[in-house]
N, C-alpha and C positions, 0 to 999 in steps of 0.2 A: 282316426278318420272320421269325417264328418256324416250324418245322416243325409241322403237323396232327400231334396225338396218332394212333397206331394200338393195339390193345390188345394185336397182338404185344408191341411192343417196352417199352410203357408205363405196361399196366392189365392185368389180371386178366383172364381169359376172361369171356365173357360169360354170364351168370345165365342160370335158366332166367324167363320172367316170370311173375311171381306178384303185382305191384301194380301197380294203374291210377290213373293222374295225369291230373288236368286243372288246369293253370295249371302252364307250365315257363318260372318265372322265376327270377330271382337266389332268392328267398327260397327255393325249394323246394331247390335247387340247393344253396346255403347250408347248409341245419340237415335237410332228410328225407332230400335222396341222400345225404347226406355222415351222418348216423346209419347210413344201410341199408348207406353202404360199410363204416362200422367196428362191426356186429354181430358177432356170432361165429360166427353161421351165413351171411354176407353170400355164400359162394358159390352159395346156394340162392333167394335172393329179390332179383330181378331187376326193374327198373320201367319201365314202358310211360309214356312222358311222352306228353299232348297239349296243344300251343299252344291257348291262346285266340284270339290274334290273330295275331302275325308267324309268319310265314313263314321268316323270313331266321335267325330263332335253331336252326329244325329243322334249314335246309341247314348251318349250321355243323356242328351236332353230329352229323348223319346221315354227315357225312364225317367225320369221329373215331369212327364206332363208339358214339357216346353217349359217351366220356370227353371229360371236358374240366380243367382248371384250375383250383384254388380257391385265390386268396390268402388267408393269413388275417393278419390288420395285429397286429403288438404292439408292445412298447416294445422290446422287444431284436430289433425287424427285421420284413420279412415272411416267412412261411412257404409253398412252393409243394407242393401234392399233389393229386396224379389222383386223381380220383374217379371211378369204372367203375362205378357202380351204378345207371345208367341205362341199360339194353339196346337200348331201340327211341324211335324220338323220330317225332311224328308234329303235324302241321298240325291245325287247329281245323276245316277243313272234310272230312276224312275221315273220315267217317259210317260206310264199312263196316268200316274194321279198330278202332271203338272198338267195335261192336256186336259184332265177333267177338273181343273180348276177353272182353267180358262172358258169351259162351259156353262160354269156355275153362274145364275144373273146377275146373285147379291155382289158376284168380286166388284169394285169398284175401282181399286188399287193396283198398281204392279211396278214393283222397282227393281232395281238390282245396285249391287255394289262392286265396283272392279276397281282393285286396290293395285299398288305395284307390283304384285307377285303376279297379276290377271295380265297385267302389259309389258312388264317387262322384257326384252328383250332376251334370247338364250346366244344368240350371236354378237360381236358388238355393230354397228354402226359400218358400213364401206363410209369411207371420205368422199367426203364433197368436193367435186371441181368448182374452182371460185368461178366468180360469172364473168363474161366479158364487160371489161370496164368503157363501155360506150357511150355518149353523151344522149338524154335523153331527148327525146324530140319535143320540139317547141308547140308550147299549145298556141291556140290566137287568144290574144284579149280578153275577156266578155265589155262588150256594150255597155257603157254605164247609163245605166237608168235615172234619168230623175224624179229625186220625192216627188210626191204628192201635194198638190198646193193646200196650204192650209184654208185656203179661200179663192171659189171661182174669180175668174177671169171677169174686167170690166168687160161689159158689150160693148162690141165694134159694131161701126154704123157699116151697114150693108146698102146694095141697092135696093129703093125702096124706105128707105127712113134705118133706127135703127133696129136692130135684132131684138125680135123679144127674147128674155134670158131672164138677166137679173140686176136689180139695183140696191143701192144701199141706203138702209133707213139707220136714222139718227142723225145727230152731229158731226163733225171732223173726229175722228178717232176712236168712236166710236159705235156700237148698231153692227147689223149683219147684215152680208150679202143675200136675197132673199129673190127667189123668182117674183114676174111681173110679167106680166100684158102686154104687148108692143107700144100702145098707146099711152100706161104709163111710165114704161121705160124710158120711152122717148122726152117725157115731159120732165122727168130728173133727171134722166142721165146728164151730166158735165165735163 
């Protein structure tokens, strides 16, 4: 049998808490404490686990201090490392120290995890009645809009001479449409 981690001898001191958990199973255990243990601020953000159900995972890790063991499987071997970024570990029926977490100012954090054992179904399924196969109703159209001119409108001559607007400087094919003064609109424009 193996010796109980202690975090003297084997993990980090322990965090102050700043994130609150509910479901402390493999998966959390896995990929959030094991991210929180290797951030770079990991000596400041500490995690408060709460059990859903067993009891029996809290008294493990309550006696380690919250560190525990993560193997991780590869082709060249398994990997073994303590993970300490779990501070406080607590049962699903502890109502007052999840409420006095939630009081605390430093919490920042609060997640939870609900695996297929949390949703799963204890009955199966009733069947579905298929839906009536009715044709859907017709929307209208929309309005087609036209672009945008790349380039205002010649002025058209109005009553009174023509529109002040805009005329075009340069050559044939070249130059820009460019506002103008009634007076010399009128004396270019063509």
């Amino acid at each position: 049998m193996t010796r109980p981690l202690t975090r003297a001898a084997d993990g980090r001191p322990a965090a102050p808490v700043r994130m609150l958990h509910l479901g402390l199973g493999g998966f959390f255990r896995a990929h959030q404490a094991w991210y929180t243990e290797h951030a770079p601020d990991a000596s400041r953000w500490g995690i408060a686990a709460f059990t859903g159900r067993s009891t029996d995972l809290v008294a493990r890790l309550a006696a380690q201090d919250g560190a525990y063991t993560l193997v991780t499987r590869g082709a060249d071997g398994d990997a073994f490392e303590v993970v300490g970024s779990v501070t406080a570990v607590h049962g699903g029926g502890e109502d007052a120290e999840w409420l006095a977490y939630w009081r605390r100012p430093e919490l920042a954090v609060v997640t939870l995890t609900v695996t297929e054992a949390g949703y799963a179904r204890a009955t199966p399924p009733r069947p579905r009645r298929p839906l009536p196969r009715r044709p859907l109703p017709r929307r209208p159209r929309p309005r087609r809009l036209r672009p945008p001119r790349s380039q205002p409108r010649r002025p058209r001559p109005w009553r009174g001479g023509w529109r002040p607007g805009w005329r075009r400087d340069g050559g044939p094919g070249e130059g820009r449409w460019r506002s103008c003064p009634a007076t010399t609109c009128r004396a270019t424009a063509s």
